[in-house]
C-alpha positions in Angstrom: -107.4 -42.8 35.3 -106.1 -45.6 37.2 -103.7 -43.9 39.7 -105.5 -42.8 42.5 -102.9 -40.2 43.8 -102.9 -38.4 40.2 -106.7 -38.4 40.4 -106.1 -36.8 43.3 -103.9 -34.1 42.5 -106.3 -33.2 39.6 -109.3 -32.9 41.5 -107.6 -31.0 44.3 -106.1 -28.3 42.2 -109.6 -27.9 39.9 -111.3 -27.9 43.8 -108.8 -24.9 44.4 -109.1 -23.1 41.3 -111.1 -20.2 42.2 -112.6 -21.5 45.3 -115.5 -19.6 47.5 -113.8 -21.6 50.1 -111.6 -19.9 53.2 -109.7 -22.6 54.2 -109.5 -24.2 50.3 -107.4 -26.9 51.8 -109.0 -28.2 55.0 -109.9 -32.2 55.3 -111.2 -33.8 58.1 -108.8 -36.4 60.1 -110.2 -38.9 62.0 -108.2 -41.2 64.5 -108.9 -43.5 67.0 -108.7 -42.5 70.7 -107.9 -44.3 73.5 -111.0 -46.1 74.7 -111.7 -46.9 70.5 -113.7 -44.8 69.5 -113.0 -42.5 65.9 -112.1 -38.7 66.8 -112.4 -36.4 63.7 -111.0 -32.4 63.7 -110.2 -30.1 60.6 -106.4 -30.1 59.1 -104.9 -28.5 56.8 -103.7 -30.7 53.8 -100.1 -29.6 52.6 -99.2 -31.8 50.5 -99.6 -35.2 48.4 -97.5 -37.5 46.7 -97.4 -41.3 46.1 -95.9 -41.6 49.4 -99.2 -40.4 50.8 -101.3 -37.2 52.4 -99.1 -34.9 54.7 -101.0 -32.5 57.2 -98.9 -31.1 60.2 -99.7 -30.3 63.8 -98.0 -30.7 67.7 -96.8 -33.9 67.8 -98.1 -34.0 71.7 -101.9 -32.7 70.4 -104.8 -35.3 70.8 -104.2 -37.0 67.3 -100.9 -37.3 67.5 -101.3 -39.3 70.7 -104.1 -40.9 69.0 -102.0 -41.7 65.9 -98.6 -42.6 68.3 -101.2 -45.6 69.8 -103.2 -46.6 67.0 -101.7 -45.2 63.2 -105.0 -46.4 61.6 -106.5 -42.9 60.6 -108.7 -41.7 57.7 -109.2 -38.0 56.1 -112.6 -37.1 54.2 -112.5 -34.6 52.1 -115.8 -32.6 50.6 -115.7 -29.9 48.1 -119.2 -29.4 47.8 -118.9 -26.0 45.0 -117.2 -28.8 42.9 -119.2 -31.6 44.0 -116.1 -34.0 44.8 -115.8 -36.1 48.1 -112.9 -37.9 48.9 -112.3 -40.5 51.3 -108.6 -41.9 52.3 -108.0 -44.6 55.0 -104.8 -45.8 55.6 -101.9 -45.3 58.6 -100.2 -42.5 59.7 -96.6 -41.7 60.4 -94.7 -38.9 61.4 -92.7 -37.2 58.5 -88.8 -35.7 59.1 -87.7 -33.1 60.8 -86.7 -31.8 57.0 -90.1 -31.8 56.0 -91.5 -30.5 59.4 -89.0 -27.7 58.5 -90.0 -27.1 55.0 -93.9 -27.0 56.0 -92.9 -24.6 59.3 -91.5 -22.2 56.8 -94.4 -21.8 54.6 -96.5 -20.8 57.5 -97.5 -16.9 58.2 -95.8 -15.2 60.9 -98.9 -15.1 62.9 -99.8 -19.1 62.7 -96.2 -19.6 63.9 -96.4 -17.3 66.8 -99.8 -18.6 67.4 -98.2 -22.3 67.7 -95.2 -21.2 69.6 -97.2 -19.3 72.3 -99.6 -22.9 73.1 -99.6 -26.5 73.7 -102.4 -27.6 71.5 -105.6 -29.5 73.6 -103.8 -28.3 76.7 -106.3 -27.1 79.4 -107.1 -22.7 79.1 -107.3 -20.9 82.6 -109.3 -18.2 81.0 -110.2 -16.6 77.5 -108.3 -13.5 78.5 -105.4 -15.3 78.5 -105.2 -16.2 74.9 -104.3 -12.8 74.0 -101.8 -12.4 76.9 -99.7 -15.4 76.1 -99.8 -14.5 72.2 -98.5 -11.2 73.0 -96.0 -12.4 75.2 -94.4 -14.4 72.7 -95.0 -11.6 69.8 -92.8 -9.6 72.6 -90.2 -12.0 72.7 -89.6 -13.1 69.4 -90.1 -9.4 68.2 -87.7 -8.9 65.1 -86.3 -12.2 64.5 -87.9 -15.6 63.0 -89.8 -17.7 64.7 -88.4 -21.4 65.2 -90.3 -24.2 64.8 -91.2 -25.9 68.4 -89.7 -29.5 68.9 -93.0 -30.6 69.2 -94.7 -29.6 65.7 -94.3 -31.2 62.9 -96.5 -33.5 60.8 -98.1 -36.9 59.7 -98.1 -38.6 56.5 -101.2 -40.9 56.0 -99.9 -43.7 53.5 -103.6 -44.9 52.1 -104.7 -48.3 51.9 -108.1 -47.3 49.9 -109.0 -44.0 48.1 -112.7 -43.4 47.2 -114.0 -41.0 45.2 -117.2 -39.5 44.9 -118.5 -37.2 42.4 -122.0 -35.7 43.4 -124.8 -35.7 41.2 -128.2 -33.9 42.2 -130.0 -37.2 40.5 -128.4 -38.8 43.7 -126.8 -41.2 41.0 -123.4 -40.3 42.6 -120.3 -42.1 41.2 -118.3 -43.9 43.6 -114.7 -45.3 42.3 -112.5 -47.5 45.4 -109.3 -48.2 44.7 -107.8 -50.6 47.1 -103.8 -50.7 47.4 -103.2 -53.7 45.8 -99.4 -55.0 46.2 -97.2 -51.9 44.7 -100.3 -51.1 42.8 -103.7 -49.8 43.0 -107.0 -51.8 42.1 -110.2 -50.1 40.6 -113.8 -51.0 42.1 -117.0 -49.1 41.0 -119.5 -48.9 43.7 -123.2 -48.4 43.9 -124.4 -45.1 44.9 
């Protein structure tokens, strides 16, 4: 297969198929902080298309001052029950308010209250206040739909390289690059 994004989509939906996995969609982002060095968390991955790898978050969080400074930002990805790891570098942008939207709406009521009630990264006077301020805002927005907060929506990173790995206990691992290549993509096998 010589479409990386396909390849993708393939592995990511076998990788989902009756997963043992909790969070079946989480992928590491890392970005680059403010005095250079590489700052990795856990996302969730909502979607991906030739355009690139969407994951969504506050727009005023850590990585998305990180990614306002310096877009360069990779995701790595490791489905060990499947033995698939992917790597994506590339740069980040921030996707519309229309997709923001869309993604916002496929969230549980409880994520969406969870997001309203904090500013992500922000400084916490006490553990017993995480409860409080959640059930303030429960109070509040009590019978009617949460909106989505100005400052949530999400980043698309748009790849530059793709790697794939597919584990083998022999250690004889097979590594595929492709490297964006123009409006195309360009396939590199790589030594374990």
């Amino acid at each position: 297969m010589d479409n990386p994004i396909s390849k993708f989509q393939l592995w990511w939906q076998a990788a989902v198929a009756d997963s043992p996995l909790q969070q079946k969609s989480a992928v590491c982002v890392s970005t680059i902080d403010e005095s250079g060095f590489p700052t990795g968390r856990f996302v969730d991955l909502k979607a991906v298309s030739d355009k690139g790898f969407v994951f969504c978050s506050y727009l005023e969080s850590a990585k998305g001052k990180h990614i306002e400074c310096n877009p360069k930002s990779a995701m790595t990805i490791w489905w060990d029950h499947v033995g698939y790891q992917v790597r994506v570098v590339g740069t980040a942008e921030i996707i519309s308010a229309d997709e923001a939207e869309h993604f916002w709406q496929t969230r549980s009521r409880s994520a969406q209250l969870t997001t309203t009630a904090f500013d992500q990264s922000k400084p916490l006077d006490s553990e017993d206040r995480l409860t409080t301020q959640l059930q303030e805002t429960s109070d509040k927005l009590a019978g009617q739909p949460v909106p989505r907060p100005l400052n949530w929506g999400g980043y698309r990173i748009n790849p530059i390289s793709i790697e794939f790995l597919t584990f083998r206990e022999s250690r004889l691992h097979l590594r595929e690059l492709f490297e964006r290549n123009g409006t195309g993509w360009e396939k590199q096998l790589l030594q374990p």
